[in-house]
N, C-alpha and C positions, 0 to 999 in steps of 0.2 A: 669250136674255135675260139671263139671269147672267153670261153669259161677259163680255158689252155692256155690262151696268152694272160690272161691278171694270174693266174696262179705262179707261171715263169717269171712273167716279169714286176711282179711285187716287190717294191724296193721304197729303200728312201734316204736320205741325208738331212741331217738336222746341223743347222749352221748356227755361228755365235750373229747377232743382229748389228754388233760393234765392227767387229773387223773380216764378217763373214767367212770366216776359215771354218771347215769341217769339223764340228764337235763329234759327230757320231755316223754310223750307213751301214744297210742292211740290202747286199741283193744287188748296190748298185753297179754293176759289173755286167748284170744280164737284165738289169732296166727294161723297158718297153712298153707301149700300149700298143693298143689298136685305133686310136684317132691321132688327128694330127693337132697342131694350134693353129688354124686359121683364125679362129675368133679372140684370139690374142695377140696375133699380128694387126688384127684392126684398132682393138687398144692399146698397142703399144705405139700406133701412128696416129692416135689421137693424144698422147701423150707427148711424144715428139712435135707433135704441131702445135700444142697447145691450145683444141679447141675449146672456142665458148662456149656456153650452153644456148645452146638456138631449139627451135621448134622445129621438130622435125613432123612430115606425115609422111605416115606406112603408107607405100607404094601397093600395086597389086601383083602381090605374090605368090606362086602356088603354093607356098605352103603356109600361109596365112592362117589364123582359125578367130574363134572366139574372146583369145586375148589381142592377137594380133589382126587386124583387118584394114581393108583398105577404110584409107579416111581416117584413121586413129593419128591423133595428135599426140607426141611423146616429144623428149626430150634430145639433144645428144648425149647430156652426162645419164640419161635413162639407158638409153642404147648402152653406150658406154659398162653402166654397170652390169649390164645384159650380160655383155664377155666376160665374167668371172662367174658365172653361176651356171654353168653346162648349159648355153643359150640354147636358146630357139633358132631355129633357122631364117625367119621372117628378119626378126634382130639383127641380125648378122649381115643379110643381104641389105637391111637397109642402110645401116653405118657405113659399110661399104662402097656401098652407091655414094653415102656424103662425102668420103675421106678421098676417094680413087676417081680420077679423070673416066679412068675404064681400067680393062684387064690387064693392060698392059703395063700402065703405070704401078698397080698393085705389083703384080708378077716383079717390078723394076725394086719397088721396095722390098718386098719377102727377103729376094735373092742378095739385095745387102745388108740385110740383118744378119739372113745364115750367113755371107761372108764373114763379115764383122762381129758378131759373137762366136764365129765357129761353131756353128749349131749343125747336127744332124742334116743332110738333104731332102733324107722323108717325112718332116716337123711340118711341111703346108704344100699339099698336091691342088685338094678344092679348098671352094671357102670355108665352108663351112666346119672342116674338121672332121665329118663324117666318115667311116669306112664304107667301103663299096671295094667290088672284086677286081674292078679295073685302075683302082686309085687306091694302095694301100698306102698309108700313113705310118707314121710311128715317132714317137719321142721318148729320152730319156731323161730320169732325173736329172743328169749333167747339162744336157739341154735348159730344164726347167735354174737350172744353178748359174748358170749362164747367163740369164736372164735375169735375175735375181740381185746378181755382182754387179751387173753394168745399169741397170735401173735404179738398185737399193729402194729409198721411202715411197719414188714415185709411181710404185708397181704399187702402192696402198693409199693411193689416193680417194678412194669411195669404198672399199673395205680392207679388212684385214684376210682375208679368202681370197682366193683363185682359184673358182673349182675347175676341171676339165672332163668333159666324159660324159654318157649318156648313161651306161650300163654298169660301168667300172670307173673310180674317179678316182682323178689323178690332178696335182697342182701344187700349190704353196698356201702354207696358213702362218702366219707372223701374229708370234707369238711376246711378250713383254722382253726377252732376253733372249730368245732362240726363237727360232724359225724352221718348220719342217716344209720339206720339197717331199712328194712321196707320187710312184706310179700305180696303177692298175689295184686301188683296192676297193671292195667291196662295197663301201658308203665311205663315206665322208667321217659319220659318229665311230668306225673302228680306226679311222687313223687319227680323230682326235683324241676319243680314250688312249690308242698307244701313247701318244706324244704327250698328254697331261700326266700317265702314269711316269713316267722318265725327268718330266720339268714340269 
């Protein structure tokens, strides 16, 4: 089933960085992944709020491990950069817990971002972005462009990367002049070799 969906839904749009109009797109028409962006709903409400960087301690998590454990002191802008890089789930649940009263204040923001960028309904079921058979996910590059047009620089405020995806990755990489949005591909190094070969 993962294999099926990055193969269909491999796509991508490569934007100008000046006035982000469409230079180039491949596939984006049957776009897709198999996770959602929850863990970029949590940075983009730390963006929005304009959190400080405070200390945070990991909480006790079940999915916690040897990076992540309870009693580990880290950062918010550590967290923070957690969400571009196909986080951990520990990460996630923790920023979380900092940015959100509870679920429902969450759930209150999700729901007016998709209003407000008009994004996909299936882009944040759980937090964490995961697929599971009772909570399917999905985004598309349009989605990812979306987000892209109404943030501009301050989606690269701790890198030039957005990866998304545990098996298959999918995100934005901002590039000197162009910028690629791209879903469901294999690694990270074949969508940057595409995109270095072209710009």
């Amino acid at each position: 089933m993962f294999d099926g969906q990055s193969i269909n839904g491999r796509s991508y749009i490569i934007v100008n960085n000046n006035d982000y109009k469409i230079i180039e797109q491949y596939n984006s028409e049957n776009s897709s992944t198999i996770e959602g962006l929850g863990p970029i709903f949590n940075y983009l409400k730390g963006i929005d709020d304009n959190i400080k960087n405070e200390t945070v301690t990991i909480g006790n998590w079940a999915t916690n491990n040897n990076i992540y454990y309870e009693g580990k002191e880290t950062s918010t802008y550590n967290l923070m950069k957690d969400m571009l890089n196909s986080p951990m789930y520990s990460p996630t649940y923790e920023l979380s817990k900092y940015l959100f009263k509870n679920g429902l204040h969450r759930d209150e923001y999700i729901n007016s971002i998709i209003k407000k960028l008009d994004l996909s309904n299936s882009v944040a079921i759980n937090l964490t972005g995961r697929h599971t058979i009772k909570e399917r996910q999905s985004f598309t590059v349009n989605d990812l462009y979306s987000i892209l047009k109404s943030y501009k620089d301050n989606l690269f405020k701790f890198s030039n990367k957005i990866i998304i995806g545990r098996k298959y990755k999918s995100g934005i990489i901002k590039g000197d002049k162009q910028s690629i949005i791209f879903t469901s591909y294999p690694s990270v190094k074949t969508i940057e070799t595409l995109f270095h070969s072209k710009y």
